[in-house]
N, C-alpha and C positions, 0 to 999 in steps of 0.2 A: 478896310483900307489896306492897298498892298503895301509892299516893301518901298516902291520908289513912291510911292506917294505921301511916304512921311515923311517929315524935316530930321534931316540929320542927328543925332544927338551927342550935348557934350562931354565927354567922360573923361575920369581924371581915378585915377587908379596909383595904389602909395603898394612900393613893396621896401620891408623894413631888412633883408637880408643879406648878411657879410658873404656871402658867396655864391654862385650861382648853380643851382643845381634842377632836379626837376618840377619842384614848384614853381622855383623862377622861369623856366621854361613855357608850361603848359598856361601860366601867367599873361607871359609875352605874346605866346601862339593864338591866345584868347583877343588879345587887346590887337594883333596885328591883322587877325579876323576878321573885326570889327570895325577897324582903320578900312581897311580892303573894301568893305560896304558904304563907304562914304562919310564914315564918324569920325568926329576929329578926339583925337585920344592921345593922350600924355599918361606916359607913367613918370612918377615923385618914385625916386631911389634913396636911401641911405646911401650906400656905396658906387661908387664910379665901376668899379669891376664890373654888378650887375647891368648899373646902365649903359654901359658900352657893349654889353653882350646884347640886351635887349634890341639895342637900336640897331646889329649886326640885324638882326630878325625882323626890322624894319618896323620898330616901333619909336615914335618921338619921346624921348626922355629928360630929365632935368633931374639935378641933384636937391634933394631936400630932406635934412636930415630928422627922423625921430627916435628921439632915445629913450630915457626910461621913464618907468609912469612917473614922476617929480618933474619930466623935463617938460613945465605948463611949456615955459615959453617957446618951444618947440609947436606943440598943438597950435600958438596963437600965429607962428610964423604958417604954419599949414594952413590955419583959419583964414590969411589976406590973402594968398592966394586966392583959395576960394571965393572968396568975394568978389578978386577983381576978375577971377574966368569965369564964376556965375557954373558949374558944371549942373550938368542934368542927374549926377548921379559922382557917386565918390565907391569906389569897391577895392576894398582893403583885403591884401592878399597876403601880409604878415598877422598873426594873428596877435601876438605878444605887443604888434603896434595897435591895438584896437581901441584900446583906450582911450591915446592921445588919438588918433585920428577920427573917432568920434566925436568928441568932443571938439575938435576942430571943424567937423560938418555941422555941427550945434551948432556954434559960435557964428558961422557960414549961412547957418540955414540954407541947408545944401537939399534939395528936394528927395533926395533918396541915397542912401546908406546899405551897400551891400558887404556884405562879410563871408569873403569866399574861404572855405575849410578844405585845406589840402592833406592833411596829417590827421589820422584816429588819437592822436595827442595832442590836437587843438580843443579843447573839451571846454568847459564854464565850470571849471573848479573850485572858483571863490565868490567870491562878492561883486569885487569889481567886474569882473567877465559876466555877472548875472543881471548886475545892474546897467549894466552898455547893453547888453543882449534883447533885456526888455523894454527899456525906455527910448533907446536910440537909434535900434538897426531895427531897416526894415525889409529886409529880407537876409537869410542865412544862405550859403548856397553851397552843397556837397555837393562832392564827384563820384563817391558811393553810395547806398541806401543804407549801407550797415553803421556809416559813420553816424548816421541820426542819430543812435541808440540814447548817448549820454546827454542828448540834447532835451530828448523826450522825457528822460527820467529826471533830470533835475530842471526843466523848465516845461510842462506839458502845456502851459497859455500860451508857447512859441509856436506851437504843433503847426497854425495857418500861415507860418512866414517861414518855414523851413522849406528847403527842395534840394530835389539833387539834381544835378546837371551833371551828366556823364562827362567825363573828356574825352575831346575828338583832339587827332591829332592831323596837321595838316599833311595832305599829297606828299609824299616820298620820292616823286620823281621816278625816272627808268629803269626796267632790274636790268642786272647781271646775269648771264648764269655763277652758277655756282664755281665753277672751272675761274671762269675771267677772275670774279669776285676773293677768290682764294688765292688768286695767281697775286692780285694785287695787292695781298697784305703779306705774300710773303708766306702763305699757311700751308702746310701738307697738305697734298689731294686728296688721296685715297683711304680717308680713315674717317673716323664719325668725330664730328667737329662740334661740341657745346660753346656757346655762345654767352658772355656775361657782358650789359651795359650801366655802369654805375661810377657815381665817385667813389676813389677808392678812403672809405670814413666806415668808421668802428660801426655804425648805425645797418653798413648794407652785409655786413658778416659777409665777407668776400673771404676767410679763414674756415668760415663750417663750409664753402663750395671747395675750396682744396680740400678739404677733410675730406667731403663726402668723394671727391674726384681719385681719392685713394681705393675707393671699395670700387671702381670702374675696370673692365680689362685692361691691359697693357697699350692697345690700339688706342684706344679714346682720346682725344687734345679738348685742350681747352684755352679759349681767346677771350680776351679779358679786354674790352673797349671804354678806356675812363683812366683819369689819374686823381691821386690826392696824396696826400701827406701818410699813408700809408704803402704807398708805392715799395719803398724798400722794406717793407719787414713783411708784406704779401710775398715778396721774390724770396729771403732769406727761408719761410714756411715751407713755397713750395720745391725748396734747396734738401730742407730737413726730410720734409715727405719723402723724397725720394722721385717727386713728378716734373721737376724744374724742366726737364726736355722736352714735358707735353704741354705746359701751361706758355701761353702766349701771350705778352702784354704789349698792346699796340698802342697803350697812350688816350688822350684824350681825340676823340672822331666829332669833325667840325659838322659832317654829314653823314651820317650813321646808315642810311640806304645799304651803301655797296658792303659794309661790316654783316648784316644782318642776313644779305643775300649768301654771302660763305659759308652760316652756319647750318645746322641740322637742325639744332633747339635754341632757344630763349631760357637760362637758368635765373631764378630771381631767389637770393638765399634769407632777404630783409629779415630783421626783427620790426621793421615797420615802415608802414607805405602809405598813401591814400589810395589812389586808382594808378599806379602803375605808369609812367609814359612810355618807357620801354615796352614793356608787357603791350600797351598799345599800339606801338610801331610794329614791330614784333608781328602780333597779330594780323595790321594793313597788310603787311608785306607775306600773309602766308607761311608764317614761323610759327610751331607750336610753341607753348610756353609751359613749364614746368615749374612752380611757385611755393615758396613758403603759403602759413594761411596767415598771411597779411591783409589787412583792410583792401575790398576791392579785388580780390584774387578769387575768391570763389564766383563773387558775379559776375567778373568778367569768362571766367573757365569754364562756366557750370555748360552742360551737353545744351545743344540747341534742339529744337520742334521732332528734329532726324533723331535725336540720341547720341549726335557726335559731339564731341567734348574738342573745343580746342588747343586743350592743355591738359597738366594733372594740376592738384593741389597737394602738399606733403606734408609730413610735420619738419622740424625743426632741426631733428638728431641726424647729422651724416649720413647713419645707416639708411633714413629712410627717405635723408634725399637721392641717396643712390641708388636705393631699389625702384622708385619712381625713373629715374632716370633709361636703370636696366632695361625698362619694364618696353620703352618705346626707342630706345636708341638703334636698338639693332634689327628693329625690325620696318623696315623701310614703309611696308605697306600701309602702317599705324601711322606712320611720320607721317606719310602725303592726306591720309587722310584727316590727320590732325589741322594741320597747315590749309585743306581747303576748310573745314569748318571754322579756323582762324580769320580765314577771309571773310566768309563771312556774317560773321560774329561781327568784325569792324563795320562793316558796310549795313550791318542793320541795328547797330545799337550803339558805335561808338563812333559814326561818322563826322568831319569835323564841318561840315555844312550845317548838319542836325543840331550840333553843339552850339552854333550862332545863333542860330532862326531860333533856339529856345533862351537864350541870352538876349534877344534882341527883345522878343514878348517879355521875357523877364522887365527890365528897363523902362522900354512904352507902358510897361502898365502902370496902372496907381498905385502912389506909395498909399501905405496905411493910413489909418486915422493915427494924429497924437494922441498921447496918453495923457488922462486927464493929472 
């Protein structure tokens, strides 16, 4: 049966997070996908921040708060909802929420239960997470293959309800050149421009990409697209370093496109990630990427069928993200060639049509059998 020949389905999707960042994003981009294809879909927020961003991206939203495992009545106010919209499917995109919103699909008898893992530290550590995992969810659903690992070792009866779904990220809209794109941020032309998209939060070590920006020639800049609550003591570092004239801080970018087109590379310094949304954008757009070894960084980088790599992978130390960086900065013919294997690399494994059509089979199929 094709696409338009099935009935719409209802989906109802809970993100439990105080701030909006790349999960909540790639969340949103998933569920507005899906909207796009005729489903009618609501995300349940904790916080108004997120749901006001989410719905910027053209997703329907409501506030409904879940707090911590003790908060039943929380679960039971999730639970009428459910009943009175009857959803086809409930897919929990906080992981720390999984409990109570299990248990409020129970209570629902909600016909399928998905549990999307965006973070290599969403794991089944304890009891409760082993016991929602096995009894309750009926499918797990990664962004990387490597994320399985902890799932396979401490629960191997999961193994036929696990899967990963790549992230696709949607259309980018029209480039720039590089000229225009640089002109508009205000960036120096003529020098090799690195590129960093992140909130600025202790977790993206945006301190080891100054460091390592130190062991760079004197030419080198660096633009820094994102804000947080580390904003001034990034600026004060790169005061100390001695680089404050080459690092660029442009703030939070509502459309990251024209940012992406100005630079030469994609830098990603994380101590931890799932699959990357930058690194993915990044990529659509023809950007090489140069990466910590964060979850999702090797498979998305790794050479293609040709032997071309659309990136590097590094380790962790300064020195050696700056010798990665050395290694392709200055030599233009590696850039371009990197950046067309980027392209596509997206177009054949992270496309955001791809990413639907296997979300949408996911859903239409059968939930499992309950557990006796």
């Amino acid at each position: 049966m094709s696409r338009q020949e099935r009935a719409p389905l209802r989906i109802i999707a809970h993100n439990g997070a105080s701030e909006w960042g790349g999960g909540e994003i790639a969340l949103a981009d998933l569920l507005a996908g899906l909207a796009g294809r005729g489903h009618h879909v609501t995300l349940l927020c904790n916080r108004r921040l997120v749901a006001e961003a989410a719905q910027a991206r053209g997703v329907e939203t409501r506030l409904l708060r879940l707090g911590g495992d003790l908060a039943l009545h929380d679960a039971v106010r999730l639970a009428l909802v459910l009943r009175r919209e009857r959803p086809d499917a409930l897919i929990v995109g906080t992981f720390r929420k999984l409990w109570l919103a299990a248990a409020a699909a129970r209570m629902a008898k909600v016909p399928k239960l998905v549990a999307r893992i965006g973070l290599s530290t969403d794991t089944p550590r304890n009891f409760k997470y082993r016991f929602v995992l096995k009894r309750w969810v009926d499918h797990v659903v990664f962004v990387a293959d490597v994320m399985q690992k902890s799932y396979v070792e401490s629960l191997p009866e999961l193994d036929h309800r696990l899967i990963t779904i790549p992230k696709g990220v949607p259309p980018l809209g029209p480039r720039l050149t590089q000229e225009a794109a640089r002109r508009a941020f205000g960036l120096p032309m003529d020098v090799p421009l690195l590129g960093s998209v992140s909130r600025l939060v202790s977790q993206k070590r945006l301190d080891r990409l100054l460091q390592a920006h130190v062991f760079l020639p004197g030419n080198a800049h660096l633009a820094i697209a994102g804000d947080g609550p580390l904003r001034g003591a990034l600026g004060q570092e790169a005061s100390l370093l001695g680089i404050r004239d080459r690092v660029h801080f442009l703030g939070y970018q509502q459309n990251i496109a024209p940012f992406l087109d100005a630079v030469d590379a994609l830098v990603i310094t994380s101590n931890r990630e799932g699959m990357s949304g930058a690194m993915l954008e990044a990529m659509a757009r023809g950007v090489p990427v140069i990466s910590t070894d964060v979850s999702g960084a090797r498979e998305a980088l790794e050479p293609g069928p040709d032997g071309q790599a659309p990136g590097l992978v590094t380790g962790f130390a300064p020195p050696e993200i700056a010798s990665a960086l050395n290694t392709v900065l200055y030599d233009r013919k590696v850039l371009e060639e990197m950046g067309r294997a980027a392209e596509r690399c997206y177009r054949g494994r992270f496309s955001y049509d791809e990413m639907l059509d296997r979300w949408e089979a996911l859903l239409y199929g059968s939930p499992r059998a309950s557990p006796s």
